[in-house]
N, C-alpha and C positions, 0 to 999 in steps of 0.2 A: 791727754788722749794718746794713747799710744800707737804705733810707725802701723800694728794691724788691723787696728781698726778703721784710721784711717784709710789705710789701701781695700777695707771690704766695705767702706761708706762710697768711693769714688767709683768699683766694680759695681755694687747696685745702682748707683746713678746711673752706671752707661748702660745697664742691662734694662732698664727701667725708660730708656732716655729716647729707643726707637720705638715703644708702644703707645708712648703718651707722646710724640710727635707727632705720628701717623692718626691719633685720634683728635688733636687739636687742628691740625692741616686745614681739614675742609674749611674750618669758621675762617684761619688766617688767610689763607689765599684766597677767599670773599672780600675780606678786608684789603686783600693786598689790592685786586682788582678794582675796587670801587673807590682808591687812592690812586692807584696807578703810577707809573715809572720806574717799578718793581722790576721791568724788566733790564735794566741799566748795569751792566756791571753783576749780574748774579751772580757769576761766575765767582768773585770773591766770598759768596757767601757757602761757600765749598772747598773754601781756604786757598781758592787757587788767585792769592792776590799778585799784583804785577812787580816784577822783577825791581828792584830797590837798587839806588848807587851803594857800592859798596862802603863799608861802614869805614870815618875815618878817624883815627887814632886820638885819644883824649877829647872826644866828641861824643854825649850820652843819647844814646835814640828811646825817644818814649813814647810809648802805643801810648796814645790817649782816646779810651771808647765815651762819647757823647751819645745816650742814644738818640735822641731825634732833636725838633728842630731848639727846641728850651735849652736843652741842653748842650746845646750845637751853637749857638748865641754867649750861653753865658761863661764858654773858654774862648769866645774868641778875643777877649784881653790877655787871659794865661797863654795864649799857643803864640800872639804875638809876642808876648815880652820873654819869652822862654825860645822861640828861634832869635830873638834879636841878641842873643847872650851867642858869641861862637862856641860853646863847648855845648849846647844844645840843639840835636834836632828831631823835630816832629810827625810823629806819623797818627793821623788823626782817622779814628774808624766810629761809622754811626751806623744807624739800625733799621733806620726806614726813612722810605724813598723820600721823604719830603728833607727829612735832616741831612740827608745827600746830599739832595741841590743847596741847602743852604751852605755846607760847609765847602761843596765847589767855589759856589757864588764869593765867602767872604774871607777862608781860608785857602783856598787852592793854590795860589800864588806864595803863602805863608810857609804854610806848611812841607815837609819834604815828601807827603804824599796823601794824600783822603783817600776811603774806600769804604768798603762795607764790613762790618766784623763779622766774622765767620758764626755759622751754628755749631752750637758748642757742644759738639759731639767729637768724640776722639781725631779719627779721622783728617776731619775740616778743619777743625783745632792744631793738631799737629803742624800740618800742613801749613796755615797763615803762619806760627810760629817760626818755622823753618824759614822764612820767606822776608819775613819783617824783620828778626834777632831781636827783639828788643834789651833794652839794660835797663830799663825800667818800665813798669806798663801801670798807668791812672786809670781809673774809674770812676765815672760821675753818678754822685746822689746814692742807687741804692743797685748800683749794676755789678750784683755778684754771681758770676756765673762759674760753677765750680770745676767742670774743666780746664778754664782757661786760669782759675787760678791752682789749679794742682800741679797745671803746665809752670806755671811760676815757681812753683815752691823748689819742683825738681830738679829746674836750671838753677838755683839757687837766687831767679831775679825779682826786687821787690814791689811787691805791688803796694799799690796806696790807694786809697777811697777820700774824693777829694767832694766837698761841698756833698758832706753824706747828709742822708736824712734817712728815717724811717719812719716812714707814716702808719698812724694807729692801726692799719689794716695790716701792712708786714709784721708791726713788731709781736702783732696776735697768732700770725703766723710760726713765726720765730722762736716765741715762745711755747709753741706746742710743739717744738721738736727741737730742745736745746743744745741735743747732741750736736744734729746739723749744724744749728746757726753758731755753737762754737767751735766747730771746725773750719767753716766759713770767714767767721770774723777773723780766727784765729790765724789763718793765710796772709793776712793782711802786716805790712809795715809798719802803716800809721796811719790815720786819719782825722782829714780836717773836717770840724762839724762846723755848721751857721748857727746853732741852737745849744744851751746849757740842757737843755732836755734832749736833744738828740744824744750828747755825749750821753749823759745817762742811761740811754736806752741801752747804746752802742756797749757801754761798760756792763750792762745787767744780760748780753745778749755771748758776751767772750771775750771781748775787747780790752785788752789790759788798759787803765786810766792811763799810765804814762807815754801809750800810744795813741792818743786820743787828745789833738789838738783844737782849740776854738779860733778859730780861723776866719771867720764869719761868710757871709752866704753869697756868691762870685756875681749872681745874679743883680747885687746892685751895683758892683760895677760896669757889667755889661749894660746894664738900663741908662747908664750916664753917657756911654760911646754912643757916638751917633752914627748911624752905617752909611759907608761910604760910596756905596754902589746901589742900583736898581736891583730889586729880586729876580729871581731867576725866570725867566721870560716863558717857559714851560708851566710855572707854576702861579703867576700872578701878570695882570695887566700892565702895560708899561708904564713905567713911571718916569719923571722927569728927568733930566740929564744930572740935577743935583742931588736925586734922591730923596726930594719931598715931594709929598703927596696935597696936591692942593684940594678945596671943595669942588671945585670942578668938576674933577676927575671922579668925585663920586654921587656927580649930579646934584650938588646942594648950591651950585654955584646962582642960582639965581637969590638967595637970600643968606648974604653977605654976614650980616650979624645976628642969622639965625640961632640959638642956641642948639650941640650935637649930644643926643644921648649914644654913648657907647655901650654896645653889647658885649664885654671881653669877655673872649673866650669861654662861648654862651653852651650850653647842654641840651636837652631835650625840654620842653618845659616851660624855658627858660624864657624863650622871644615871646610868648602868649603873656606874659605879667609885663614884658618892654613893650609890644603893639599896644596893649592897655594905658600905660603909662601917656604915650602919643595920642591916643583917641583923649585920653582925660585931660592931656595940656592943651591940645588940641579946642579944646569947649574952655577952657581956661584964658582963651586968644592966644596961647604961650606958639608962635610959629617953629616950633619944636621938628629936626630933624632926627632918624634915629639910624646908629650907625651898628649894624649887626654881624660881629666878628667871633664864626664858630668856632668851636675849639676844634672839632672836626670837618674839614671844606666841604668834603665826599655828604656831609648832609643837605647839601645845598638842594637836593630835589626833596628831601621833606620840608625845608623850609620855603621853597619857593611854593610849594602846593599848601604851607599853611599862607601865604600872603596873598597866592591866586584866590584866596575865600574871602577877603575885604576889599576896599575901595582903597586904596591908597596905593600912590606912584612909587612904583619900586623898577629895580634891576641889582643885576650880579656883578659885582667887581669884577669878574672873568671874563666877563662882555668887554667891550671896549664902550664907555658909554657915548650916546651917540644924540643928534639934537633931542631926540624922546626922553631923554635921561636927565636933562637942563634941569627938570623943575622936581626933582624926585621925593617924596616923603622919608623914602627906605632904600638904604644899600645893605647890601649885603656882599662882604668881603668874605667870599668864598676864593680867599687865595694863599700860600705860605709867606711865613716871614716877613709880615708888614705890623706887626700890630705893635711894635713901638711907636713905627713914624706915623699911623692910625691915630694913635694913643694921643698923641700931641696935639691933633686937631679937635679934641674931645670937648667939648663944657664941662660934665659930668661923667659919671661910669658907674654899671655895674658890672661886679666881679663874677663870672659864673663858675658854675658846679658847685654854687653854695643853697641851691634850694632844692628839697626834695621832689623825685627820689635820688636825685644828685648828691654827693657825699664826697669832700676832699679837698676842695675849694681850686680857683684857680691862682697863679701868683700875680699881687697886688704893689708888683717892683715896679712896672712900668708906668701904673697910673701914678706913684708917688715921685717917680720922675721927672713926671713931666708935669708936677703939679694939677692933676686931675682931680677932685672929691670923689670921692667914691662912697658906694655903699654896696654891702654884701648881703646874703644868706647868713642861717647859723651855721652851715655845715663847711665850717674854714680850718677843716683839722689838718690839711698839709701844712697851713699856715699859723696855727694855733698862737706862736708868740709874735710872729709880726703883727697879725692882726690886731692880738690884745696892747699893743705897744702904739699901732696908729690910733687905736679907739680912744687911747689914755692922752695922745696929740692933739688931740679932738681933728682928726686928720680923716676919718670915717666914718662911717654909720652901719652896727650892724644890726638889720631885723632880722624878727624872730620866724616869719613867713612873707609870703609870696605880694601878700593885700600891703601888709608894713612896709613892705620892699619899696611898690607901687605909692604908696604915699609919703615915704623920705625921699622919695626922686621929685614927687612932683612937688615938697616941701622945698626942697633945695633950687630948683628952677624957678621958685616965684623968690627966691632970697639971696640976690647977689651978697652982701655983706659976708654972708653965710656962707657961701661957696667959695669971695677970695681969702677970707681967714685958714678952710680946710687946704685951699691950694698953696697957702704958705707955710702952714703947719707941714704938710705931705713932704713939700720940696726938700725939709729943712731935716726928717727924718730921713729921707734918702740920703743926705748929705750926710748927717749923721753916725752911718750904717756903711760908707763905704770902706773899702780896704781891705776885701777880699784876695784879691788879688796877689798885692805885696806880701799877705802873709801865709797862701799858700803857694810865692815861689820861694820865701825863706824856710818854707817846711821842706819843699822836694828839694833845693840843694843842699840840706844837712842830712837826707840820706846817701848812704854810704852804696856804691854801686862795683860790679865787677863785670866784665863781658862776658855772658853768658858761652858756657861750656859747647864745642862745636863737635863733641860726642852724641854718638844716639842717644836720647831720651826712653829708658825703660817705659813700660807699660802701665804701670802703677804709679 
C-alpha cells in the first residue's frame, strides 16, 4: 500500500471520527452513567495524562492498553514479570471505569503508572503520546485503534498485538474492507495469537505469517494466580483480609455442604433457564444454592426486578449481607473483579453469553481452573477451540438450547462421580494450556526498539 494512500485512509478517519463520535455519544455516556466512576481521572481521556519520571537510559517504557476488567487481569502476570526485569518499565492504560479500579487495585504499585487511554482522536492522541514517550506500546486481544497506531508508525515505535483474537464478528467486518484491515494489521510488529485459527485469520486479514507468533492465550495463566488483595472497595463488598470469599459473605452460610450453581458472567435471558434449574432441583430435594454473576453489574435492577417476581431469598453482593441474608436461595454478585475467587466456591457452572439471543460466549479459563464442570450454550464462537478442546476432555457439556442447558445442570447435580471426573479432566487442561506468559515475554524482548524521535510529529 503505498505512503498516499495511507496518509488519505488516516485523513478520512479523522474527518469521519468527529461525526460518528458525536452520534455514538448519547448511547455511551448512558452506559457510562449506569457503570459509574467515569468520572475518575477523565481528564486522561483527552490525553492530558499525568507528568511521568523521566525516562532512564537503557530502560524500555511500554504503553500497554488492557481495555477493561478481562483484560486488566489477564496482564497482570506479564506487567509483573516484565517490571521485575530492570531494563523494563510499565505504563498500563485501560478503557473503562471498572478496568480502572482493577488495574489500581492490583497493578498500581507494579506498574510505573495506570491511567486511562486516550480517545483516539488526533489531538488526545498526540497529547498522551507526548506525555508517556513510549519505545514500545502492546495491545491486548483485538484493540486496534488507528490513530494511535499511525502515531507509532511515525515515531518509528513498535507496536505489538499480544493475546490477539478475532472473533467471527470482527473478522466479517474486516473482511469487508480489506484495504483497511491491511493497513491496520499491517502497523503492527508482531503478534502473539492463543489460537492456530486466530493466526490464520490474522494472516488472511494482512498480517505477514512470519509475524504472527502462537504464544498461546495469557488468560490461563492469570486464572492460576490467585489475587492478592481485596477488590476495589468502590466497586464490590468487602472481603476478607486474605482475599477469599467465603459462603458467608454470600448468605449461603447457613448450609455448609450445599451444592452452588454459578451464574458466569450471565447475559439477558440467561438467569430465567438458572431460577428454573433451582426451582427443578429444588422438587428434586437437591438443597441447591445459585450464585449469579453478571457479565454486566449496572444490570443489577433488571435482575433484582426479575427475582422480586418469585418466592425465593435473595440479595446483592453490593449490600453488605446482613442477618436477613443467613439463609439466602440467591446472590447475586453485582460487583467487579471477583469472579475467579467466586469461581472457586462454585459446584458447578454455567458459561454465559452462550444462549440466544446471546452470541460469543463468555471465557471458560476460570471455571477450568479452579476445577469447576461446566456447561455452556451453543453460541461459544470467541471460544470456538477452547471449548471444542474441553468437550473432547470430557471436561464440559455443551447444549444445543436453553431447556438442554437446564437439564445437563440438573443431570450433573444428581451425579457426583460425574462432576469429580469433569473437575479433574478441567484442572488438568488448564494445566495443560498454560505458558502464555513466558512466551509472550520471549517475543517482546527479541523486538528490536529505539527511543522514540523528540521531534514534532507531522500530521499525517
Amino acid at each position: 500500500m503505498g505512503a498516499g494512500m495511507v496518509c488519505g485512509m488516516i485523513w478520512l478517519y479523522r474527518l469521519l471520527f468527529v461525526p460518528t463520535f458525536l452520534a455514538l455519544f448519547p448511547r455511551q455516556l448512558l452506559r457510562m452513567l449506569r457503570r459509574g466512576g467515569y468520572g475518575r481521572d477523565f481528564h486522561h481521556r483527552l490525553g492530558l495524562f499525568p507528568k511521568l519520571p523521566a525516562k532512564r537510559a537503557g530502560v524500555r517504557r511500554i504503553w500497554l492498553q488492557a481495555v477493561s476488567v478481562g483484560e486488566v487481569n489477564a496482564v497482570v502476570p506479564l506487567v509483573r514479570e516484565l517490571s521485575a526485569k530492570g531494563e523494563n518499565e510499565v505504563v498500563l492504560t485501560t478503557t473503562t471505569s471498572t478496568g480502572y479500579a482493577i488495574a489500581r487495585e492490583r497493578l498500581g504499585a507494579v506498574a510505573l503508572a495506570t491511567g486511562i487511554f486516550p480517545i483516539d482522536f488526533l489531538p488526545c492522541s498526540r497529547l498522551a503520546w507526548s506525555r508517556i514517550q513510549p519505545d514500545l506500546v502492546v495491545l491486548m486481544e483485538g484493540e486496534l485503534w488507528p490513530e494511535h497506531l499511525r502515531t507509532a508508525q511515525k515515531r518509528k515505535v513498535p507496536a505489538v498485538l499480544v493475546n490477539a483474537r478475532i472473533s467471527d464478528r470482527s473478522f466479517r467486518r474486516y473482511t469487508r474492507f480489506p484495504t483497511v484491515a491491511k493497513q491496520l494489521f499491517g502497523a503492527l510488529a508482531c503478534a502473539g495469537v492463543g489460537t492456530h485459527e486466530d493466526a490464520r485469520r490474522l494472516s488472511h486479514l494482512g498480517l505477514p505469517c512470519e509475524k504472527i507468533i502462537l504464544t498461546g492465550n495469557l488468560k490461563f495463566d492469570a486464572a492460576a494466580a490467585t489475587p492478592t488483595s481485596p477488590p476495589p472497595a468502590a466497586t464490590a463488598a468487602p472481603a476478607p483480609a486474605d482475599a477469599e470469599i467465603t459462603r458467608d459473605a454470600l448468605g449461603f452460610g447457613d448450609a455448609p455442604d450445599a451444592p452452588i450453581l454459578l451464574g458466569s458472567s450471565t447475559w439477558p435471558g440467561e438467569e430465567q433457564m438458572l431460577l428454573e434449574v433451582l426451582r427443578q432441583a429444588r422438587k428434586r430435594d437437591i438443597p441447591l444454592r445459585l450464585l449469579l454473576v453478571p457479565r454486566h453489574a449496572e444490570r443489577r435492577n433488571e435482575i433484582a426486578a426479575l427475582l422480586e417476581k418469585t418466592d425465593w431469598h435473595w440479595h446483592l453482593r453490593s449490600k453488605t449481607p446482613d442477618a436477613s441474608a443467613a439463609s439466602a436461595d440467591v446472590c447475586v454478585a453485582d460487583t467487579t473483579g471477583e469472579l475467579s475467587r467466586l469461581t472457586r466456591l462454585a459446584t458447578l457452572a454455567f458459561i454465559g453469553k452462550s444462549l440466544p439471543p446471546n452470541n460469543g460466549g463468555q471465557s471458560p479459563v476460570d471455571c477450568a481452573a479452579a476445577g469447576v464442570p461446566m456447561v455452556y450454550g451453543p453460541f461459544m464462537s470467541n471460544f470456538r477451540e477452547a471449548c471444542r478442546n474441553l468437550e473432547a476432555d470430557h471436561a464440559a457439556l455443551c447444549a444445543c438450547h436453553a431447556g438442554e442447558a437446564a437439564a445437563a445442570l440438573l443431570s450433573l447435580l444428581e451425579d457426583a462421580p460425574q462432576r469429580a471426573s469433569m473437575s479433574k479432566n478441567a484442572k488438568r487442561w488448564h494445566i495443560d494450556n498454560q505458558g502464555a506468559t513466558a512466551a509472550t515475554l520471549l517475543m517482546l524482548e527479541k523486538i528490536n526498539f529505539a527511543p522514540p524521535p523528540n521531534e514534532v510529529i507531522q500530521s499525517s
